[in-house]
C-alpha positions as CSV (number, residue, x, y, z in Angstrom):
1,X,0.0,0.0,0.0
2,X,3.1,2.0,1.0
3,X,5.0,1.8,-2.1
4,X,1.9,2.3,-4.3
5,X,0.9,6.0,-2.3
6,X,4.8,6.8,-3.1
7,X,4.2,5.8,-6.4
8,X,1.5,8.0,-7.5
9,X,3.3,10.9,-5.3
10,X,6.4,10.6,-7.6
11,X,4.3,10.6,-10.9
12,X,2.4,14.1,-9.7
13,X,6.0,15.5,-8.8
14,X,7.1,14.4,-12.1
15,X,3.7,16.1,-13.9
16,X,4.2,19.6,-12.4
17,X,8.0,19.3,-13.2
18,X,7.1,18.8,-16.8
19,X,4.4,21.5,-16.5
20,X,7.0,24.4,-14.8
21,X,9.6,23.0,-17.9
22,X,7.2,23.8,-20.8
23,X,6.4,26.9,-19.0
24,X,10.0,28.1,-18.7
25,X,11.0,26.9,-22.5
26,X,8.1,28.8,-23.9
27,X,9.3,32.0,-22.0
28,X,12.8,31.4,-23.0
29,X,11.9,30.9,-26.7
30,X,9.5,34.5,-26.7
31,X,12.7,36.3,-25.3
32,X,14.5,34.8,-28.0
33,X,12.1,36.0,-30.6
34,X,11.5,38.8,-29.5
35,X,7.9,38.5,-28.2
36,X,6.6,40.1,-25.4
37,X,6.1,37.9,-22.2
38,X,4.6,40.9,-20.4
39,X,0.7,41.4,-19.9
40,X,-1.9,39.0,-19.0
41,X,-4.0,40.3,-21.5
42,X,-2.2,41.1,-24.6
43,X,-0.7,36.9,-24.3
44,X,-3.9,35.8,-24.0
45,X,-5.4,37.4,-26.7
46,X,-2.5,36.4,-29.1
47,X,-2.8,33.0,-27.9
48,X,-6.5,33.1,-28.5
49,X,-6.5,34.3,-32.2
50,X,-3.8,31.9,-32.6
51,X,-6.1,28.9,-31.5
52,X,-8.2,30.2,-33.6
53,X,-6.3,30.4,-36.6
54,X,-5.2,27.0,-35.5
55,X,-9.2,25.9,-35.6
56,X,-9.9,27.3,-38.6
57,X,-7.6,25.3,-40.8
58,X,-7.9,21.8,-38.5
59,X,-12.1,21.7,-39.1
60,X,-11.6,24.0,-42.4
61,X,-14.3,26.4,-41.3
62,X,-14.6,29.3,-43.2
63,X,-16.8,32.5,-43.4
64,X,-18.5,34.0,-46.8
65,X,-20.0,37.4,-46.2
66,X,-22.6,38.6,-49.1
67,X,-24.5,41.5,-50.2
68,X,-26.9,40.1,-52.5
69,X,-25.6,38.3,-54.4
70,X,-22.0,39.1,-54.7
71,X,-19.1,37.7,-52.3
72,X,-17.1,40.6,-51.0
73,X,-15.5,39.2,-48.5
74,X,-11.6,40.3,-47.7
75,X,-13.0,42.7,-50.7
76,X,-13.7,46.3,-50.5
77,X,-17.8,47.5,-51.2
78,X,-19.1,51.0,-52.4
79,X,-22.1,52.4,-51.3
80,X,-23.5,55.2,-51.1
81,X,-24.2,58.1,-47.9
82,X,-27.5,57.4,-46.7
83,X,-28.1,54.2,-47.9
84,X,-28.7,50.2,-46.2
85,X,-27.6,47.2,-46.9
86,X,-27.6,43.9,-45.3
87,X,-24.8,41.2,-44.9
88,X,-25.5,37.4,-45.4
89,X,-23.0,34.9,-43.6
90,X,-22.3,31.5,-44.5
91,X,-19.9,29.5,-42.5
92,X,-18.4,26.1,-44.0
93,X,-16.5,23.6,-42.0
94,X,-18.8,22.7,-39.4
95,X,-22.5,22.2,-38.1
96,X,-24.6,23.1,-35.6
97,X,-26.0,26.4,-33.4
98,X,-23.7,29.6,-34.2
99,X,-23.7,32.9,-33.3
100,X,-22.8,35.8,-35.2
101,X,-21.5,39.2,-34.5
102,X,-20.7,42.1,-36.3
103,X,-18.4,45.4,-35.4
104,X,-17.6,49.5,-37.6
105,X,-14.3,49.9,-37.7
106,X,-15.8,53.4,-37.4
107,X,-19.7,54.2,-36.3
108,X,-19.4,57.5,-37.7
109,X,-18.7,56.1,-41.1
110,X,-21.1,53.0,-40.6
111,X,-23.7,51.4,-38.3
112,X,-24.1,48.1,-38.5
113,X,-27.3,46.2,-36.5
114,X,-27.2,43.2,-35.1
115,X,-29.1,41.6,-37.8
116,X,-25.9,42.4,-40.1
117,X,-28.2,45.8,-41.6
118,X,-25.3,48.5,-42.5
119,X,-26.4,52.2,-42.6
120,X,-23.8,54.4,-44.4
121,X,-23.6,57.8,-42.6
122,X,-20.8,59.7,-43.5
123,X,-18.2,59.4,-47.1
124,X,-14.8,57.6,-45.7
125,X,-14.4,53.6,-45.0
126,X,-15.3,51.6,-42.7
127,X,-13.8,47.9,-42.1
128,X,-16.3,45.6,-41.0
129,X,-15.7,42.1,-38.9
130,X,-18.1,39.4,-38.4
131,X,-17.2,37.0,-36.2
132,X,-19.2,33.3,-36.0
133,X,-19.2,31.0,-32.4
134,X,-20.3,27.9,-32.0
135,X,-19.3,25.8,-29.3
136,X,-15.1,26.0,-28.8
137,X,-15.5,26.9,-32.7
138,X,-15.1,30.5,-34.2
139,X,-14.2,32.0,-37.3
140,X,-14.0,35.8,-38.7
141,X,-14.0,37.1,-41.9
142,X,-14.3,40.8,-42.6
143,X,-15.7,43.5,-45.6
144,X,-14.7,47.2,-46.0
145,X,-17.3,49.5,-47.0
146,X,-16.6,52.6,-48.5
147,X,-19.2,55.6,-48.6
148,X,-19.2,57.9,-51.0
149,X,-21.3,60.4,-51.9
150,X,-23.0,59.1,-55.6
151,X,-23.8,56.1,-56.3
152,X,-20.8,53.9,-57.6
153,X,-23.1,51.4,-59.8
154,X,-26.9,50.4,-60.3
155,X,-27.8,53.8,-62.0
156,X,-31.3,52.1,-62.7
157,X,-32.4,53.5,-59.0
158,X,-34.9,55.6,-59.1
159,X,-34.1,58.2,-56.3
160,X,-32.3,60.2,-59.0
161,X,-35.5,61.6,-60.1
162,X,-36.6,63.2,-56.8
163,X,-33.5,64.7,-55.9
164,X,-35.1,66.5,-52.5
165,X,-36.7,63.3,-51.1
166,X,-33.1,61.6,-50.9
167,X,-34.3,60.7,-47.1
168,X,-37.7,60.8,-45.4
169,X,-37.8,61.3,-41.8
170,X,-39.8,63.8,-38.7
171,X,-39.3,64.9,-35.7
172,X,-40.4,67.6,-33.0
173,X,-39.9,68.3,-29.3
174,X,-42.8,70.2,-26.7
175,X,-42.3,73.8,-27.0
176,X,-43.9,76.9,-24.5
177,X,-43.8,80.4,-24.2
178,X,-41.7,82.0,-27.2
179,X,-39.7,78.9,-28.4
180,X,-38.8,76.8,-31.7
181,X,-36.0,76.3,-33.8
182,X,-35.6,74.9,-37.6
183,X,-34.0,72.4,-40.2
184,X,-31.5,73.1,-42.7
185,X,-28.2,75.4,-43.6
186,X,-27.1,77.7,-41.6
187,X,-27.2,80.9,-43.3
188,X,-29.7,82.7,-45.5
189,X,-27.7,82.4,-48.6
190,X,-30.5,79.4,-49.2
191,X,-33.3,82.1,-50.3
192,X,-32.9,80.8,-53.9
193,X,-36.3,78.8,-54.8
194,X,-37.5,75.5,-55.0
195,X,-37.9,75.0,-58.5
196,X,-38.7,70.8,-58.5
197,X,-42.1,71.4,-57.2
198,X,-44.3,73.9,-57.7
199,X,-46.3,73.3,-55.0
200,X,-43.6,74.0,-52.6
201,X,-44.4,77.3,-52.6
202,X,-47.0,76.9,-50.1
203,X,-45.8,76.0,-46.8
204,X,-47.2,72.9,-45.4
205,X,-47.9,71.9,-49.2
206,X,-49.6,68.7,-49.0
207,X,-47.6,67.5,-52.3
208,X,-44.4,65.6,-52.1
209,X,-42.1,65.2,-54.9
210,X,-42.4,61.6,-53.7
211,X,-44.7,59.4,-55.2
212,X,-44.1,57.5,-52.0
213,X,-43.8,59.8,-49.0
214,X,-42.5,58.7,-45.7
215,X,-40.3,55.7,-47.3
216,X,-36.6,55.6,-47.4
217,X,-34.7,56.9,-50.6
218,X,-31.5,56.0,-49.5
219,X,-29.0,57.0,-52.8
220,X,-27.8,60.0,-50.9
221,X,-28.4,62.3,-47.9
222,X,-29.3,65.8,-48.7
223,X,-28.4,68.4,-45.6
224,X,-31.9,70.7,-45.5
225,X,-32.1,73.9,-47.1
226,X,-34.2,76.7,-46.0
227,X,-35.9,78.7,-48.6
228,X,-36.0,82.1,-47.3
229,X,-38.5,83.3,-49.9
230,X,-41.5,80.2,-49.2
231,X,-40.3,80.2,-45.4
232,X,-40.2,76.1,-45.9
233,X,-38.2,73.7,-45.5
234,X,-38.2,71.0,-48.1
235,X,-38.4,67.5,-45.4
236,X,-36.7,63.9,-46.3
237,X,-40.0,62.4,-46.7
238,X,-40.7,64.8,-49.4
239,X,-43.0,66.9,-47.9
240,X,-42.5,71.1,-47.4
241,X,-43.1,72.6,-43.8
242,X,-42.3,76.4,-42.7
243,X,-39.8,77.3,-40.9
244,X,-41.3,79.0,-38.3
245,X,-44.3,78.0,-36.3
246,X,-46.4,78.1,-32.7
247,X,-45.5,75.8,-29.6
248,X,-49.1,75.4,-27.8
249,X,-47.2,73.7,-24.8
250,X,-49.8,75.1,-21.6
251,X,-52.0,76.6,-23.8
252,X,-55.6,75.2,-23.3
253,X,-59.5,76.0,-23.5
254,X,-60.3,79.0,-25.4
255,X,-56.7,80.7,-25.1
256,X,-55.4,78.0,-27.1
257,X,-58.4,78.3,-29.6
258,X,-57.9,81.8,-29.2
259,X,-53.9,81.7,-30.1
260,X,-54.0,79.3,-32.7
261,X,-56.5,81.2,-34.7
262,X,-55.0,84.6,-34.3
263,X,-51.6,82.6,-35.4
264,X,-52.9,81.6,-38.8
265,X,-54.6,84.9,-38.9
266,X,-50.8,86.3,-38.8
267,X,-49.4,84.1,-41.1
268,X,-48.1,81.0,-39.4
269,X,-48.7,77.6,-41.0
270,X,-46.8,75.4,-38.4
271,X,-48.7,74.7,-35.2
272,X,-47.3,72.0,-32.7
273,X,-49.1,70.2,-30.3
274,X,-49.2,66.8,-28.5
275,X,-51.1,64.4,-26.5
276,X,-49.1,65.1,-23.4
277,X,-50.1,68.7,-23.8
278,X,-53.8,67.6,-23.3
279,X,-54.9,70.9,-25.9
280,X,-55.3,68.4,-29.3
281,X,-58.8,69.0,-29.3
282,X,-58.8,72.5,-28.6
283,X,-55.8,72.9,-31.2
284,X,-58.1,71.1,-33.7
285,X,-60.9,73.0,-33.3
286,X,-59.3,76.4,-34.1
287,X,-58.1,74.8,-37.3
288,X,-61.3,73.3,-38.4
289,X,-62.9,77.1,-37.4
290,X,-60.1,79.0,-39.7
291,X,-60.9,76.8,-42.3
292,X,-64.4,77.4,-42.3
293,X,-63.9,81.3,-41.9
294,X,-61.6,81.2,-45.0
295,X,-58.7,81.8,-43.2
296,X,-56.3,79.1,-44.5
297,X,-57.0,75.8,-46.1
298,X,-56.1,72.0,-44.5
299,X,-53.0,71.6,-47.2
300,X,-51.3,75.2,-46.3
301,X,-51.5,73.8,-42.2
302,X,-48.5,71.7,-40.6
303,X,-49.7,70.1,-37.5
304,X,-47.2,68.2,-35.1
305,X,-48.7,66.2,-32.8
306,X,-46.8,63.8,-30.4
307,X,-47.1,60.5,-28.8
308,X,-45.5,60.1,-25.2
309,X,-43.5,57.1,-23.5
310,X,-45.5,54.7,-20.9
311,X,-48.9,53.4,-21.7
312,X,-49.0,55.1,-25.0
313,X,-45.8,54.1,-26.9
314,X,-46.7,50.4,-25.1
315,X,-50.0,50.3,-27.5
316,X,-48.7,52.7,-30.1
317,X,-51.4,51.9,-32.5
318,X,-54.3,53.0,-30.2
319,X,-52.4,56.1,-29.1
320,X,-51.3,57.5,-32.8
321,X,-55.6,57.0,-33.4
322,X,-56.6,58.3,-30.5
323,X,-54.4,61.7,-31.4
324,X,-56.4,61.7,-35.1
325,X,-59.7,61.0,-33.1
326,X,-58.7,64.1,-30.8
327,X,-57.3,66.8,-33.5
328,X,-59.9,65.7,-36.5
329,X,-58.5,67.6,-39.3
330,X,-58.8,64.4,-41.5
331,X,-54.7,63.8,-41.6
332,X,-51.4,64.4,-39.4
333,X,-48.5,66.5,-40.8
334,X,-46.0,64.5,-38.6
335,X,-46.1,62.5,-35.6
336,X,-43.0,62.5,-33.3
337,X,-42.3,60.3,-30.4
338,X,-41.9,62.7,-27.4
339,X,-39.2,60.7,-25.8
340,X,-36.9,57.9,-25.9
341,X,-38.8,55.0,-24.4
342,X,-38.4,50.8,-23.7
343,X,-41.3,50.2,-26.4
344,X,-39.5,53.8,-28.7
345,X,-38.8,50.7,-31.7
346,X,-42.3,49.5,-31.5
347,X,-43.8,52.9,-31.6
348,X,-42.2,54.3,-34.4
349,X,-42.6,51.1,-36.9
350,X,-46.9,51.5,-35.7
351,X,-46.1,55.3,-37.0
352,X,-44.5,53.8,-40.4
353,X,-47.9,51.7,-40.8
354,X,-50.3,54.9,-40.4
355,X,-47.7,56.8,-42.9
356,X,-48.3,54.3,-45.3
357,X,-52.1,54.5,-44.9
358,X,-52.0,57.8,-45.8
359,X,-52.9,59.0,-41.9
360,X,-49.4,60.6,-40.9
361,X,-47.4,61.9,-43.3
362,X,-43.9,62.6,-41.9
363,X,-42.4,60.4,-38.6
364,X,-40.1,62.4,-36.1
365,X,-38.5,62.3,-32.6
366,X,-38.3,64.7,-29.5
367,X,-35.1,65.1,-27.2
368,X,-33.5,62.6,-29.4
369,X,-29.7,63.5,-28.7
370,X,-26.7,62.0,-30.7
371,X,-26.2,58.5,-27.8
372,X,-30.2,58.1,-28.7
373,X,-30.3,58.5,-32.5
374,X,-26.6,55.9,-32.9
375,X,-28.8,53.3,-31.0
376,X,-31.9,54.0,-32.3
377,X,-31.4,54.8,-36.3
378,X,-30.5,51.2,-37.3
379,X,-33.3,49.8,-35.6
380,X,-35.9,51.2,-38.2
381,X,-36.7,51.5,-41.8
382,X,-37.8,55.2,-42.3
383,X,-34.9,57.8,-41.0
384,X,-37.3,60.7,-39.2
385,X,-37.8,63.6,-40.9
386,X,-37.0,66.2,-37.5
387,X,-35.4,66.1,-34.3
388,X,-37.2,68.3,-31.5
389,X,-34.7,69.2,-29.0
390,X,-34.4,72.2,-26.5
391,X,-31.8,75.0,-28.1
392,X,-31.4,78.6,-27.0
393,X,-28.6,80.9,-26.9
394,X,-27.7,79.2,-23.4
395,X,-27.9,75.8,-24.8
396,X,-27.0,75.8,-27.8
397,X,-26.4,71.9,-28.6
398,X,-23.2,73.1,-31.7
399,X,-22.3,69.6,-31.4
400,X,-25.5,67.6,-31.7
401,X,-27.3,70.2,-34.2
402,X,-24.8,69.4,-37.2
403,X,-24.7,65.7,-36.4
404,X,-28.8,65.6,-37.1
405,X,-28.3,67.8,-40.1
406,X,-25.5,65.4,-41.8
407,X,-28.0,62.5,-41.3
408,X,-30.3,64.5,-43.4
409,X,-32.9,65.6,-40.9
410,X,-34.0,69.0,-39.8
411,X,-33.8,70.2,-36.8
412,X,-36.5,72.0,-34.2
413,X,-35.7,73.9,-31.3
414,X,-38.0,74.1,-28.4
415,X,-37.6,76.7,-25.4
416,X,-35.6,79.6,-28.2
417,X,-36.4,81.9,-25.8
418,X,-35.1,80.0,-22.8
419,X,-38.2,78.6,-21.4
420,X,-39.9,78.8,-18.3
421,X,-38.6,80.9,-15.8
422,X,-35.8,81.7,-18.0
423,X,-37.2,84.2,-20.7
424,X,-36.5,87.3,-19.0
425,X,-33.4,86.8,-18.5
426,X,-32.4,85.9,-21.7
427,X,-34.3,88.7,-23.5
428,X,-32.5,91.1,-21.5
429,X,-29.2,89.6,-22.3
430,X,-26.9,92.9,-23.0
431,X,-25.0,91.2,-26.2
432,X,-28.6,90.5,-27.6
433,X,-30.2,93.5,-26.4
434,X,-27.3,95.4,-28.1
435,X,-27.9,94.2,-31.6
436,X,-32.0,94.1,-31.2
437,X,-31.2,97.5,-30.9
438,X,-29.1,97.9,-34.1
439,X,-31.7,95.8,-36.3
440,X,-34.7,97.7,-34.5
441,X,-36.3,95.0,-33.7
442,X,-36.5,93.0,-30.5
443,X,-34.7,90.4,-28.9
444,X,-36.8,87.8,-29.6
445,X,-37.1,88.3,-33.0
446,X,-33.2,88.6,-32.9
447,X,-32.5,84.9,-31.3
448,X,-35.7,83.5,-33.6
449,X,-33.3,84.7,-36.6
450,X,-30.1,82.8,-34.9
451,X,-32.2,80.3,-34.5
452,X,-32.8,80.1,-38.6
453,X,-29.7,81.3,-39.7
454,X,-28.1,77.9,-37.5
455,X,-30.7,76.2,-39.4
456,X,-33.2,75.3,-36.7
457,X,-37.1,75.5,-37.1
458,X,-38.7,78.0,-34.7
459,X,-41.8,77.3,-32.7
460,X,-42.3,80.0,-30.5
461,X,-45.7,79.5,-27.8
462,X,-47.9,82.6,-26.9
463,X,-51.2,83.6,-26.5
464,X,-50.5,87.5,-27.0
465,X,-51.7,87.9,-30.3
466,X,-48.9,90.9,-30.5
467,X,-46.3,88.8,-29.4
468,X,-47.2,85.9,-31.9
469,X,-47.4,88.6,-35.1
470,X,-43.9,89.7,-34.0
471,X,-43.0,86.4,-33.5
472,X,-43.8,85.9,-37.1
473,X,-41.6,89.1,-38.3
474,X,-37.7,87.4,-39.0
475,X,-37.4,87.7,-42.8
476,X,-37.0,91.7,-43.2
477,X,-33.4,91.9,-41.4
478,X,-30.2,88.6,-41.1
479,X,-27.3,89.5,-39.1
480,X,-23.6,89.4,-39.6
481,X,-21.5,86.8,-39.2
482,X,-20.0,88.8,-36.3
483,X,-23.3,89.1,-34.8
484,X,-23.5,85.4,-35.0
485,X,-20.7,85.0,-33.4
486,X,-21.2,87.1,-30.7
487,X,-24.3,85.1,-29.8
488,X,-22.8,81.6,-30.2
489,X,-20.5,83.0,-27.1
490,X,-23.3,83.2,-25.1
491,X,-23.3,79.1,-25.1
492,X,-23.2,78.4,-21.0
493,X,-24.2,74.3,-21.6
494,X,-27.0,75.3,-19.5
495,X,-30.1,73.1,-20.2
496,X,-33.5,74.3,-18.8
497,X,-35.8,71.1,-18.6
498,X,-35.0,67.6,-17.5
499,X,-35.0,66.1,-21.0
């Protein structure tokens, strides 16, 4: 019994000898060769792509990656900004459940979903890896994708003959007191005419140059233009909306009848609302009345409306009805979602349905920031046509405003004026006060001008029918680039609202 236990004991001594041997030769022979022996990580990832390389050629497992029909793997792709495609994987070599990931190189460049859907953002190129598990099994294989801004082959596509419904897409936040903001290029220089459409004159024309509006065109992303002249902005999704509107946030009963009559008595075409707001019926009402008075007719209106997170984004379809049922002016401009919710996904691909039924014509988000919009853009089929988000000379957002506009969508400030509890203040800003002064005009009509000259849609709320005409009053005066400039100083990152 004796000489067996010593037995055993002297083949585990031996084991562990052997062991500490190996380990020492394989350290000598990576000082030798100049490898380095330092870093947990770094040696076990080497050694891990080496097993795997080592995998790959014992069970000859290899990955094909597709688009359509052509094999590009270890090839390099052209597409073009703004447009989708998706990547089919085939693995050879072995059976059985696998798992398949993908990762951008670069996320500005390209998003890819994890369904193997790539959205093109921005002209450069992106490398691509997919990876395939199964079990101790994996293999990669990999596909660059270079963006560029026309399209490299299939001229056949039809977006070419609608060149300002490249991309479809919505979007609007809550807005109160004197606040908005608006889509497209910063400066005024973009007073020159539409001239694919002639019904683009009128703003909140009905008429697309879409024969399909609200669906993706996805040959090319067109930044949004404002046309000074119409006071519109021609959408994604086809459609044309002013560029300057009324917020309705706390307006209700026959003040907001009251104000959104005595807006489209002024001029304004744009009027936002939402269910939150509880005012749809009341904001409704005064259109339905305007129209009968011969004030304006339903094709020359833009209504907003807005469906918020909870209950209502959890049965979207019900909701987006219910807000039809409420305003009854026989269709919806655009429908936003108020805010980035658990059920956001299911809400907005409900939206796409009523879009296609001809109920809601242009899908949008509110306080959609650029975290929110890389998660959620790849998730859905039609990009918005308009991001609500608060901007005022306080918080000015210079960093998420042109990320929006590359992507092809405009842009919509709420709060211009600096919202609740905050207007005063900012009216009586000396810098702004100071060039009010020069212009003649006053400060609010001064930041309302920033506002469109940065390219952001204005939606300023009031019920003083004064204060809306003036309100109204931005297109008889631009300022300087110096006076820009000084404003864009006033930038404290200071947010007024929680969202």
């Amino acid at each position: 019994m004796e000489r067996k236990t010593n037995s055993a004991g002297k083949v585990i001594i031996l084991f562990f000898a052997f062991m500490v041997a190996v380990s020492l030769f394989s350290g000598h022979a990576d000082a030798a060769s100049g490898k380095k022996t330092s870093g947990v990580s770094s040696s076990r990832t080497a050694a891990a792509e080496k097993a795997a390389k080592q995998l790959q050629k014992q069970t000859g497992a290899k990955a094909t990656i597709k688009i359509g029909k052509k094999n590009v793997t270890k090839q390099t792709y052209s597409l073009t900004k703004g447009s989708k495609a998706t990547l089919k994987v085939s693995v050879s070599g072995w059976s059985g459940k696998k798992k398949i990931t993908y990762s951008s190189s670069s996320k500005k460049i390209v998003l890819v979903t994890a369904k193997g859907v790539i959205k093109t953002r921005k002209t450069g190129t992106a490398k691509i890896k997919v990876t395939v598990k199964g079990g101790q099994k994996s293999v990669s294989a990999w596909v660059k994708v270079k963006v560029v801004k026309k399209s490299p082959a299939k001229p056949e596509q039809p977006d070419g003959n609608t060149p300002g419904t490249e991309k479809p897409g919505s979007g609007t936040p809550e807005t109160e007191q004197t606040g908005g903001g608006n889509p497209g290029d910063d400066t005024s220089e973009t007073e020159k005419p539409d001239g694919n459409t002639p019904e683009t004159e009128k703003p909140g024309s009905s008429t697309p140059d879409d024969s399909k509006p609200g669906t993706d065109t996805p040959d090319k992303t067109v930044k949004a233009e404002f046309n000074f002249k119409t006071k519109t902005v021609k959408l994604n999704s086809g459609y044309e909306m002013p560029i300057n509107g009324l917020g309705t946030y706390s307006l209700h009963g026959e003040e907001c009848i009251n104000a959104v009559k005595s807006a489209l008595a002024s001029g304004v075409r744009l009027i936002d609302t939402a269910s939150a707001y509880g005012n749809e019926e009341e904001v409704g009402q005064a259109i339905r009345e305007s129209i009968e008075e011969g004030i304006v007719k339903r094709k020359d209106v833009f209504v907003i409306t807005k469906i918020y997170p909870g209950s209502e984004m959890a049965s979207p379809k019900n909701s987006i009805q219910a807000c039809l049922d409420r305003l009854d002016i026989g269709y919806v401009d655009m429908m936003l979602l108020h805010h980035p919710d658990r059920n956001d996904v299911k809400a907005y691909k409900a939206i796409e349905e009523f879009v296609k039924d001809g109920k809601i014509r242009s899908i949008g988000l509110s306080n959609w920031y650029v975290k929110e919009l890389t998660e959620f853009l790849p998730q859905v089929d039609t990009t918005p046509a308009l991001v609500q988000n608060e901007i005022h000379p306080y918080y000015q957002e210079n960093d998420v405003i042109p990320f929006i506009q590359d992507l092809g969508i405009v842009v919509q400030g709420w709060y211009p004026l600096g919202g609740r509890g905050h207007t005063a203040e900012l009216l009586g800003d000396p810098v702004i006060s100071a060039i009010a002064k020069d212009h003649g005009v006053s400060s609010a009509q001064v930041i309302l001008r920033w506002n469109l000259q940065k390219g952001v849609v204005v939606i300023p709320g009031s019920s003083n029918p004064d204060h809306i005409k003036e309100n109204t009053e931005l297109y008889h005066f631009s300022l300087t680039e110096d006076e820009m400039d000084r404003i864009n100083a006033l930038d404290r990152g200071e947010k007024h609202d929680w969202y």
